[in-house]
C-alpha positions in Angstrom: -12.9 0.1 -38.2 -10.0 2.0 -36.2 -12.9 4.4 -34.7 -14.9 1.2 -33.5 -11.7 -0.3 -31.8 -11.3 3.3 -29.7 -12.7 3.7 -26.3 -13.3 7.0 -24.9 -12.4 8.1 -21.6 -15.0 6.6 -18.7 -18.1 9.1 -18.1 -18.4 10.8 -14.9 -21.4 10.5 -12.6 -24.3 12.0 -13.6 -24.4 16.3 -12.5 -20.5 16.1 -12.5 -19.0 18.1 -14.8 -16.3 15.7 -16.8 -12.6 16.4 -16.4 -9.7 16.7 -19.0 -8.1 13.5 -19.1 -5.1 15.2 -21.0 -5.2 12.2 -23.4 -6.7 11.1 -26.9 -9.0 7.9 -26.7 -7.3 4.7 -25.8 -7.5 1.3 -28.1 -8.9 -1.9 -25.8 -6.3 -2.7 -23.7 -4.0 0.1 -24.6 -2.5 2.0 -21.0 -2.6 5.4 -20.8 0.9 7.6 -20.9 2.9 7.9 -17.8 2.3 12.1 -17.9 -1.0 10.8 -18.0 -1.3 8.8 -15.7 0.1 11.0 -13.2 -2.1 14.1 -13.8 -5.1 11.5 -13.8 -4.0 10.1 -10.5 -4.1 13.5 -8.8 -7.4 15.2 -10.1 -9.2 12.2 -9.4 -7.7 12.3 -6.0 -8.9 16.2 -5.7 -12.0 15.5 -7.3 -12.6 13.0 -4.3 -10.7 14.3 -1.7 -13.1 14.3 0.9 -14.1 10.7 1.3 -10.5 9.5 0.3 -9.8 11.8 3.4 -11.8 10.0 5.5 -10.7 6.7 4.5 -7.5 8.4 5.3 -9.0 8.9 8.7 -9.4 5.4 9.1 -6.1 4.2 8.0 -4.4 6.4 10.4 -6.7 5.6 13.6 -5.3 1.7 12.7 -1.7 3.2 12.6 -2.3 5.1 16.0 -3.8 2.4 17.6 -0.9 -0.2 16.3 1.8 1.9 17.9 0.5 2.4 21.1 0.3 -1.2 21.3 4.1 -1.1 20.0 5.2 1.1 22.6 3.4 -1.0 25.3 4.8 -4.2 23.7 8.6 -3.1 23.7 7.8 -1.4 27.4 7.5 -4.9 28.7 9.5 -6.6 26.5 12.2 -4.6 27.6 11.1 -5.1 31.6 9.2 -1.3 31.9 12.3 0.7 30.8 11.9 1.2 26.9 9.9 4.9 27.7 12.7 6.1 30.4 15.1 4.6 27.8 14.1 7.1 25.1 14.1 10.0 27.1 18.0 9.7 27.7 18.2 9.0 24.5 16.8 12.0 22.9 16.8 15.8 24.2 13.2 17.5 23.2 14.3 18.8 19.8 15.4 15.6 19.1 19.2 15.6 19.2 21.2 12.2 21.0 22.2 12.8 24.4 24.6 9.7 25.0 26.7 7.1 23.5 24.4 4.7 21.1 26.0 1.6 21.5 25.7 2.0 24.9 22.6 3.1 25.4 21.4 -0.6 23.4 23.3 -3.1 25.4 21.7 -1.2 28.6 18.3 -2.6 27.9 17.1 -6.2 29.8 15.1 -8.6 27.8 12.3 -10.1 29.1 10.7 -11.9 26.3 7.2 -11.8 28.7 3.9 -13.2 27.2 2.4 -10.1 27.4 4.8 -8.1 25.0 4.5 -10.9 22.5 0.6 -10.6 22.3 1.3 -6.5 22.2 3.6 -6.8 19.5 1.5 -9.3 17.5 -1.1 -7.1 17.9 0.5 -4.4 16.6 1.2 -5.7 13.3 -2.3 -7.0 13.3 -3.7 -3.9 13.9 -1.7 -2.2 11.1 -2.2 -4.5 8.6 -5.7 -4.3 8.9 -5.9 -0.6 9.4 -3.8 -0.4 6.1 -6.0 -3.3 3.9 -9.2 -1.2 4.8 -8.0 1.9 3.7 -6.3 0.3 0.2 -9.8 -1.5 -0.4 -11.7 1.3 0.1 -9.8 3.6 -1.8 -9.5 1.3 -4.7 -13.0 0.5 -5.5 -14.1 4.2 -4.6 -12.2 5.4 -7.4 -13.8 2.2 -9.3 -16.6 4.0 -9.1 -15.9 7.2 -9.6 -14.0 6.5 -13.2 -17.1 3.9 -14.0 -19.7 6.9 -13.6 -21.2 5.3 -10.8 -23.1 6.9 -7.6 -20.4 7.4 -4.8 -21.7 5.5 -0.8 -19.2 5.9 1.3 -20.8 3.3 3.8 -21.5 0.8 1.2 -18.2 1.0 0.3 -16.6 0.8 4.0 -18.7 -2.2 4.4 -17.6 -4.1 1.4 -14.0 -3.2 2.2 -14.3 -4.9 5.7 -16.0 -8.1 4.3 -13.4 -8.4 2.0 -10.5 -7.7 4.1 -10.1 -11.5 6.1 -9.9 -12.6 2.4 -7.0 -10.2 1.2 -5.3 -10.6 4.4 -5.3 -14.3 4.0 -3.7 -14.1 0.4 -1.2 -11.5 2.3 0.4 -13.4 4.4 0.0 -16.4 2.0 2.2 -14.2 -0.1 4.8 -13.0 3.0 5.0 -16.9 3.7 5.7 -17.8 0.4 8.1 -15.2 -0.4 10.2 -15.2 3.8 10.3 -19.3 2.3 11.7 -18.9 -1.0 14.1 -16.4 -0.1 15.9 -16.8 3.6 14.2 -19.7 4.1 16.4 -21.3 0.7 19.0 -18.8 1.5 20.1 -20.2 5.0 19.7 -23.8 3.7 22.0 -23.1 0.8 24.7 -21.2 3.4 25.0 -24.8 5.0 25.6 -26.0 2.0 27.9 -23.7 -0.1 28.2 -20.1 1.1 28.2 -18.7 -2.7 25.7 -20.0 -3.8 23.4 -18.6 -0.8 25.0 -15.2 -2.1 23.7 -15.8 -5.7 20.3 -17.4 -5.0 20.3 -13.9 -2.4 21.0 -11.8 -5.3 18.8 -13.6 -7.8 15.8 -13.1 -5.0 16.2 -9.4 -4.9 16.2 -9.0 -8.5 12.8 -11.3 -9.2 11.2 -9.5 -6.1 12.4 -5.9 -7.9 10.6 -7.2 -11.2 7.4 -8.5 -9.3 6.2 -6.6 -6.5 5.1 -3.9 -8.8 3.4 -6.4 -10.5 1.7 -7.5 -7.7 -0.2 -4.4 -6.8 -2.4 -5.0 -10.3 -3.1 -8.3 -8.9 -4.1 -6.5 -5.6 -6.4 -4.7 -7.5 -8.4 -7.7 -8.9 -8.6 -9.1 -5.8 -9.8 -5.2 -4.4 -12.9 -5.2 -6.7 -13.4 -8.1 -8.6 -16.7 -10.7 -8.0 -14.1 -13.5 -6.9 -10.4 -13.5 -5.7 -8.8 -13.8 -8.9 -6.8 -16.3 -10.0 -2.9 -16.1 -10.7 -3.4 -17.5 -14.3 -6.2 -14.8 -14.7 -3.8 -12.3 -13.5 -1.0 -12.7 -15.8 -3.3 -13.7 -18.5 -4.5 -9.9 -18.3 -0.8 -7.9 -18.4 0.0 -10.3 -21.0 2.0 -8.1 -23.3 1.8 -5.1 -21.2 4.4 -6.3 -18.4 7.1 -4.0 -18.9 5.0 -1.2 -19.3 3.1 -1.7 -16.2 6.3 -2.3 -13.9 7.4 1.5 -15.6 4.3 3.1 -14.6 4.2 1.9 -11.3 7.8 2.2 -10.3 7.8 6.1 -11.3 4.6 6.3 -9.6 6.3 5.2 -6.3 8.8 7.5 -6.9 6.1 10.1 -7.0 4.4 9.2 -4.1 7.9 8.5 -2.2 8.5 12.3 -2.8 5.4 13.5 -1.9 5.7 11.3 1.9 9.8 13.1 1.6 8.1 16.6 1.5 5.0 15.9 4.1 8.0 14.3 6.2 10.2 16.9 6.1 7.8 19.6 6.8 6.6 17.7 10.2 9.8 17.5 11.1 10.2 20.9 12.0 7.7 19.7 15.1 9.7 20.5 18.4 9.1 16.9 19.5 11.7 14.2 20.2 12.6 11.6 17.4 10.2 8.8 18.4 7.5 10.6 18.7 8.1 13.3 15.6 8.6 9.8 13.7 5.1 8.3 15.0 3.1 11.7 14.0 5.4 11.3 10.4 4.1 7.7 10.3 0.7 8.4 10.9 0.2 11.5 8.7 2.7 10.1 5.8 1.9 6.7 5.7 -2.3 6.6 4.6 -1.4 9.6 2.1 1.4 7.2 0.2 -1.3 4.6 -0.2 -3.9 6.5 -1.4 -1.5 8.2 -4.7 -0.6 4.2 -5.0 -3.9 2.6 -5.0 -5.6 5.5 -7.2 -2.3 4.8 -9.7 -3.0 1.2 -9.6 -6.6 1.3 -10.4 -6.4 4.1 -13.2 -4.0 0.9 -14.5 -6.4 -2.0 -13.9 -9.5 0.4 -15.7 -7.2 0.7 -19.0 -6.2 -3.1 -18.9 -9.6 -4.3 -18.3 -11.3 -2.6 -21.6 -9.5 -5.6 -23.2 -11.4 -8.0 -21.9 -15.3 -8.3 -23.3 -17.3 -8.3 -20.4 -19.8 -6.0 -18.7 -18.5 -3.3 -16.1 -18.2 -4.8 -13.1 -21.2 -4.1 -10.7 -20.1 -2.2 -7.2 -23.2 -3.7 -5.9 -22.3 -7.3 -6.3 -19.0 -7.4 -4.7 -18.4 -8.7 -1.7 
């Protein structure tokens, strides 16, 4: 009985040769360890470093294109001076060159139509360039731990139809959430200024617990048939909360310190410190993602053997 309550670890694709999971089978259900998980996070990522590269490619061609329209966006919201105004700021290696405080009150506003459509843009253009990347990363490595046939342009494909829908729940979320906190927040500081403080703190603390939470629901939404539902959600960590918010806050830690050491190595770049941070952004930022969403799959795969349904067909997603 124990034996039939066991799953083995998921098959690779036919002419791979199988990898050591560095773990003994896993009960319905049951998550994998955190050492684990981590090895398992990285050789699938160097098992398929090639198209996750590319997808990499992707994310950062969104990131690139975002800050240009950044750049351009605070050039005229700041009347044409913001590039002259980072040249005093900065010498070529980097270092400040005058006073900070004033170098800030020197710039004019000029809150012009233009600049807000540029800067709208831009976080338009990074959110999406981010979402495509995250989707497609996610159910590639669906795929890969399910055994199925790898198609990089099936998979872009499906990742762009599904974006508007994700994006959507996003900034459903980001409204929700901005609401709930300063929204409440500055209505309680009219009211009585400590409890804004505690409703603050209390905020904080809940988004600490949930946000790593959040990414399995991400997840579901990533691969699943149908956007899933909240209740369904819940109803699938049931039991396994505390666990999961452990696995994924080391895992951040992980990927934080692998962006710390990319950083720090492109920092050596004799370039100055907008620009250095811009080539840190674009280089650091898709490669964070990708340890994230690989993390938060290998999670989903474990938690969904509880369930008793079929494996969920790549083909019918959309």
């Amino acid at each position: 009985m124990a034996d039939e309550r066991m799953r083995p670890r998921p098959a690779m694709p036919p002419g791979h040769v199988r990898p050591e999971w560095h773990g003994r089978p896993l009960a319905p259900g049951e998550l994998r360890r955190i050492p684990d998980l981590i090895r398992d996070t990285f050789a699938l990522i160097g098992r398929r470093w090639r198209p996750f590269g590319e997808y990499v490619l992707i994310g950062a061609a969104g990131y690139i294109v975002a800050f240009v329209m950044l750049f351009l966006g605070l050039n005229a919201l700041f009347g044409g001076q913001f590039f002259a105004k980072i040249d005093e700021l900065t010498d070529p290696l980097g270092g400040t060159t005058v006073d900070f405080g004033e170098w800030l009150e020197s710039f004019d506003v000029t809150p012009t139509a233009l600049a807000i459509v540029l800067l709208i843009a831009f976080g338009l253009a990074s959110s999406i360039g981010f979402l495509v990347q995250d989707i497609a990363i996610t159910r590639m490595a669906l795929d890969d731990v399910d055994g199925r046939e790898l198609n990089f342009a099936r998979t872009l494909s499906a990742s762009f139809r599904r974006m508007p829908k994700i994006f959507a729940i996003s900034l459903l979320l980001g409204f929700v959430m901005g609401l709930a906190g300063c929204g409440v927040c500055v209505f309680l500081a009219f009211i009585a200024p400590a409890l804004a403080i505690l409703w603050a703190l209390a905020f904080v603390a809940a988004a600490v617990v949930f946000f790593p939470l959040i990414g399995i629901y991400f997840v579901m939404a990533y691969v699943e048939p149908r956007i899933p539902s909240p209740r369904r959600w819940w109803s699938l960590m049931r039991g396994r909360k505390a666990a999961i918010w452990g696995r994924v806050f080391l895992l951040s830690l992980v990927a934080c310190g692998v962006g710390f050491a990319v950083s720090l190595a492109l920092s050596a770049l004799p370039l100055p410190a907008l620009y250095g941070d811009l080539i840190v952004n674009v280089v650091v930022t898709p490669l964070f993602f990708v340890v994230g969403a690989v993390a938060h799959l290998l999670i989903y795969a474990d938690l969904i053997t509880a369930e008793q349904q079929p494996t969920i067909d790549a083909e019918s997603l959309s």
